[in-house]
C-alpha positions in Angstrom: 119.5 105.9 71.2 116.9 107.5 69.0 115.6 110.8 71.3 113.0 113.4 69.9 112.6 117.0 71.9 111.5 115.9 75.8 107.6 117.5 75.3 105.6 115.0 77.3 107.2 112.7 80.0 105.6 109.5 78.0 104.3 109.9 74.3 103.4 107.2 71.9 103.3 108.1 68.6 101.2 105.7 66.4 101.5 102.4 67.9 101.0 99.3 66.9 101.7 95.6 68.3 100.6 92.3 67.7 100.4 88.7 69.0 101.8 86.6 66.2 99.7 87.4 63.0 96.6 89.5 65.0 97.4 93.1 65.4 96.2 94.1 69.4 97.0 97.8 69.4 96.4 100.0 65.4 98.2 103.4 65.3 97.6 104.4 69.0 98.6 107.8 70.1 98.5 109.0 73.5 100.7 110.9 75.9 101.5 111.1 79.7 102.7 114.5 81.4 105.0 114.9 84.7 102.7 114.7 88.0 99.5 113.6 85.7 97.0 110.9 86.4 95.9 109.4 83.1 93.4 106.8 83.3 92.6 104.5 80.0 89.3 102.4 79.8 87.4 100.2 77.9 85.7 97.0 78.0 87.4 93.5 78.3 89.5 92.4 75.2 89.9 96.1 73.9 93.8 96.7 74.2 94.3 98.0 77.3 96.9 95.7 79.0 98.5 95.0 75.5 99.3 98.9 75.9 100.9 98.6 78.8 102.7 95.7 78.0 103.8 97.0 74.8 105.6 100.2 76.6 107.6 97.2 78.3 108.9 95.8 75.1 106.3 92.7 75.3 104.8 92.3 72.7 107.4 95.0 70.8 105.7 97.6 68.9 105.7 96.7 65.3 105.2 100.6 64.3 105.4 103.8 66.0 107.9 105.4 68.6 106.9 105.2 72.2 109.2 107.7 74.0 110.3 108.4 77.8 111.3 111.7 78.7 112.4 112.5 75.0 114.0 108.6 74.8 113.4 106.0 72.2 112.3 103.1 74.2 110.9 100.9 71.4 113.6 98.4 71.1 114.7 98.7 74.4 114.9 95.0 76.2 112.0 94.3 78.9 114.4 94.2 81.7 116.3 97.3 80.9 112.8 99.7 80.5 112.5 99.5 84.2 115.9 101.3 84.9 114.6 104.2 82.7 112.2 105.2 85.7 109.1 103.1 84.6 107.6 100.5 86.9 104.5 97.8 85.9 101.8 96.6 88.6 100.5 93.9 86.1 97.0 92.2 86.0 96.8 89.4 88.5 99.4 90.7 90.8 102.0 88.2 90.4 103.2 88.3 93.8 105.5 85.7 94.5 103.0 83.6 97.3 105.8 81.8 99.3 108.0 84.7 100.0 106.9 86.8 103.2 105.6 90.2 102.5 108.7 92.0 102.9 110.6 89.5 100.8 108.4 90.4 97.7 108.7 94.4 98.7 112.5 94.0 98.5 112.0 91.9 95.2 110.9 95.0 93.7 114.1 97.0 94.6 116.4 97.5 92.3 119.3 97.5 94.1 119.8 95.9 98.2 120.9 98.9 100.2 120.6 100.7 103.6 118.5 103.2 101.2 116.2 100.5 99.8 115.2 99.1 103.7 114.4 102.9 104.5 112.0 102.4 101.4 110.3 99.2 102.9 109.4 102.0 105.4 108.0 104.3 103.5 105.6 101.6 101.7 104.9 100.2 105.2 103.4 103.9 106.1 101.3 104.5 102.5 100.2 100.4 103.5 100.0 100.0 107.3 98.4 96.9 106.7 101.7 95.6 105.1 103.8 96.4 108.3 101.1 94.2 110.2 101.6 91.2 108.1 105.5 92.3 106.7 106.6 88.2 108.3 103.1 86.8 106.8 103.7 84.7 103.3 102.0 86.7 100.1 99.8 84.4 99.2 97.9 84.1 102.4 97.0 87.8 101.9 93.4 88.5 100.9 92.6 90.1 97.6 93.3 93.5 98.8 96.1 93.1 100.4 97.8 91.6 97.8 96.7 94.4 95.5 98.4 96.9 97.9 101.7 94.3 98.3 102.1 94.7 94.0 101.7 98.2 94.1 104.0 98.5 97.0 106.7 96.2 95.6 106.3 98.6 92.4 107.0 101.7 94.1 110.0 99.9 95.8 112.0 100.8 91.8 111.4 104.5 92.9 109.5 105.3 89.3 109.2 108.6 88.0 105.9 106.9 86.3 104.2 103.9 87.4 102.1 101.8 85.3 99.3 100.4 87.2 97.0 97.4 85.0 93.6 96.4 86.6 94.2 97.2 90.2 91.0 97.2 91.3 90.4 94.0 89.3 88.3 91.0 91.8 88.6 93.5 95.1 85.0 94.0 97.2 83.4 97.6 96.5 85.2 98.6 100.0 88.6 97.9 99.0 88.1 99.1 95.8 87.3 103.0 96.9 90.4 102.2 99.0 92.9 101.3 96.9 91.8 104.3 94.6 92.3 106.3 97.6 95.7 104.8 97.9 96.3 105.7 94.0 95.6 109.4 94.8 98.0 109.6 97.4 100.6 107.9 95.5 100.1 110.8 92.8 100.2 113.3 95.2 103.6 112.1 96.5 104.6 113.1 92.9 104.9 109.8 91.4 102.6 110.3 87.4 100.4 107.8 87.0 99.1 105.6 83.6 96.1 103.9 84.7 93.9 100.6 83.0 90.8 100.4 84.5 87.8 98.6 83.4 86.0 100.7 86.2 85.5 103.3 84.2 83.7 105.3 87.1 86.5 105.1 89.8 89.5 105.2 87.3 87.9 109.0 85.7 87.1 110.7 88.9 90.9 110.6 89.7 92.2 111.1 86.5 93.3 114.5 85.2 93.0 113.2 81.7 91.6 110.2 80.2 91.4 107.7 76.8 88.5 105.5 75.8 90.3 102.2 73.6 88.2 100.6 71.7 89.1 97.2 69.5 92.9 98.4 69.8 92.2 101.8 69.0 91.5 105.4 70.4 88.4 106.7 70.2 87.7 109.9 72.7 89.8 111.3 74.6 89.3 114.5 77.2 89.6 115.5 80.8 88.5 112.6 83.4 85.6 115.1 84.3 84.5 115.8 80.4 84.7 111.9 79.8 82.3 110.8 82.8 80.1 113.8 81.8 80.2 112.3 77.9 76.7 110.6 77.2 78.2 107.9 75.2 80.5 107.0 77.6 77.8 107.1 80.5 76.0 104.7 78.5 79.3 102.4 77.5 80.9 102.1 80.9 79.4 104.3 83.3 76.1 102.1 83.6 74.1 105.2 82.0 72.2 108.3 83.9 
């Protein structure tokens, strides 16, 4: 496997994908350090979730190198990017609605041990509402809830760096400063963080860094705090002031 020297945990070096003939991401560059929260926004339609989905293999990156602690992971099959310490909370949540809330958590285990109940646990105590409802069927969970079950069942494959896409996506204003809060905490568990946000305001105050995409491609980047500060951006995303 193609390796270059390990200088940022996750580095993509001028990206591209496509759906069939339409190219989604052009030359994107971007990088993710250990314990970091990196937040990327823009509006609907602009990349974002192709990103994502492009670190897992789906659509593969047409050009460019996309590399994990120093490995080569463009090529790499879907299923076999989430053993290199990489987890996806997707848009939608995808929760599997018939399965009781502890039956999706343990879906999200890699493995069925004595260690991965003790991690059911520890998801149960970052989402006490969980434990309340761990016999109750996913898709009788509100919004919110089932917001908290996808990020739980993510964190069940013990990543080293967790992809989170929209999570705040369809939630009330009050569960959306909550499951931000939530975001935090996971961070400062030590877990690094790539966030897609479309709310720009919540996804920056958190973030330690941040990337504005734009029509597939990068077009600021800075500190969360020097991007809300930005004038252009305040007036693109932030709702102006």
């Amino acid at each position: 496997m193609m390796t270059s020297k390990f200088t940022h945990m996750l580095d993509l070096q001028e990206v591209s994908s496509s759906y069939g003939a339409v190219e989604a991401l052009h030359d994107v560059s971007l990088y993710v350090d250990e314990g970091e929260v990196v937040s990327l926004i823009g509006s609907n339609g602009a990349g974002k979730s192709t990103l994502l989905m492009t670190i897992f293999g789906t659509p593969a990156a047409s050009r460019g190198n996309i590399f994990f602690e120093g490995k080569q992971l463009r090529g790499v099959a879907t299923h076999n990017i989430s053993r290199h310490g990489i987890a996806l909370v997707p848009e939608g949540r995808r929760i599997f609605p018939g399965m009781t809330v502890e039956e999706n958590l343990i879906m999200g285990a890699v493995s069925l041990s004595a260690k991965d109940i003790e991690d059911v646990e520890k998801i149960y105590e970052l989402f006490p509402r969980l434990k309340e409802r761990s016999r109750q069927r996913g898709g009788t969970l509100s919004g919110g809830e089932q917001q908290m079950l996808a990020i739980g069942r993510g964190l069940m494959a013990r990543p080293r760096l967790l992809l989170l896409d929209e999570p705040s996506l369809g939630l009330a204003p009050l569960m959306v400063k909550q499951i931000f809060n939530i975001i935090k905490k996971i961070a400062k568990s030590g877990t690094t963080i790539l966030l897609v946000e479309q709310n720009a305001n919540h996804a920056l105050k958190i973030a330690d860094r941040g990337y504005v995409l734009m029509n597939g491609r990068i077009k600021m980047s800075g500190t969360g705090e020097q991007l809300r500060n930005d004038h252009e951006i305040r007036n693109a995303y932030l709702g102006g002031g």
